[in-house]
C-alpha positions in Angstrom: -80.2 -27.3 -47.2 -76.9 -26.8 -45.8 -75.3 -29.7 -47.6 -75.6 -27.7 -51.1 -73.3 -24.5 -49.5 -70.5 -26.2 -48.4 -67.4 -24.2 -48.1 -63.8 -25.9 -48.5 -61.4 -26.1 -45.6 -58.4 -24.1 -45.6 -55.5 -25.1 -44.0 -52.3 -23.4 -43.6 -49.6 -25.8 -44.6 -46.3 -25.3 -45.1 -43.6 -28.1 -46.3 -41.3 -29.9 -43.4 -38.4 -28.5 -44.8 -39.2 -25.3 -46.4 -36.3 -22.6 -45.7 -38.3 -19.5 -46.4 -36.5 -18.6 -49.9 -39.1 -17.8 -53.0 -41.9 -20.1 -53.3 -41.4 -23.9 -52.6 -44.4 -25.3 -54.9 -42.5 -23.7 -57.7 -40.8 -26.6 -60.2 -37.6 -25.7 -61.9 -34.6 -27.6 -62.3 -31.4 -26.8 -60.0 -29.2 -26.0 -63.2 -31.6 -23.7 -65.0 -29.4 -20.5 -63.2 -26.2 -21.8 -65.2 -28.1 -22.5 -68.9 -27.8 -19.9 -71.3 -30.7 -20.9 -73.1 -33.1 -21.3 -69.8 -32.5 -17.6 -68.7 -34.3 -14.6 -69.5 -35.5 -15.5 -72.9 -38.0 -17.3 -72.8 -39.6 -17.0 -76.1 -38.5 -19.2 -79.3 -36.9 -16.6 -80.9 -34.6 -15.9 -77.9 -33.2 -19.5 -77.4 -32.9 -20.3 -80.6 -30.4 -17.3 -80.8 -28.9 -18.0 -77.8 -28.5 -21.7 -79.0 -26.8 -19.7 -82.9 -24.1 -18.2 -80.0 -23.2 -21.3 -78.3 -22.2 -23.0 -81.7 -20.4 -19.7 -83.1 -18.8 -19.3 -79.5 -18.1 -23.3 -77.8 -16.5 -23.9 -74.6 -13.0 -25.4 -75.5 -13.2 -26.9 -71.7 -16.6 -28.8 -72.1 -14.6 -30.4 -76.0 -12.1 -31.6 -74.0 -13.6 -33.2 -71.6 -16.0 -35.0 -74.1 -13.1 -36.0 -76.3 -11.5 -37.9 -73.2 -14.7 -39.3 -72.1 -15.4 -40.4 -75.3 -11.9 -42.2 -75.7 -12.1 -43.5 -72.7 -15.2 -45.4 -73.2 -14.4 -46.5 -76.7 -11.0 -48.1 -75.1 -13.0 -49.8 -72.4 -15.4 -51.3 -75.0 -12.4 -52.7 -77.2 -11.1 -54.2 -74.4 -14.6 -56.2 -73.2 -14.8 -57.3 -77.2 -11.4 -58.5 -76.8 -10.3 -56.3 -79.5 -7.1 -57.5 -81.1 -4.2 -55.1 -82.6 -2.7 -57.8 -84.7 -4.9 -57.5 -87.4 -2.9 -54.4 -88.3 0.2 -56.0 -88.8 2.3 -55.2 -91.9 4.1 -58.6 -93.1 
């Protein structure tokens, strides 16, 4: 009964554009090298310490940015409501 025995086929694939660098079947997102909180600790207790640090410590850069980002979009929304100044107007 040779139909009960059967064996799997092994093939030796490799992917079309595999460079030769670490293992390509392996899933982790490009930016995970620049996170604080993705790095070497992995455990809870690690990144929610690391996560303690980033709020003691913030990156005045990355606030700045946000601010302008944030104004800049709140501008272009007043201007598609048609947002009017006048209303402010001291008589």
């Amino acid at each position: 009964m040779g139909f009960l025995k059967r064996t799997h086929k092994k093939f030796d694939y490799q992917p079309r554009y595999y460079k030769g660098e670490g293992n390509p079947f392996k899933i982790e997102h490009k930016l995970d090298q620049y996170r604080k909180t993705a790095g070497k600790n992995r455990n809870l207790k690690g990144k929610f310490n690391d996560a303690i640090d980033d709020l003691k410590n913030p990156d005045k850069s990355v606030n700045k940015t946000l601010l302008i980002i944030i104004s800049i979009l709140v501008f272009i929304f007043l201007y598609i409501i048609d947002f009017d100044l006048s209303i402010f107007k001291i008589n």
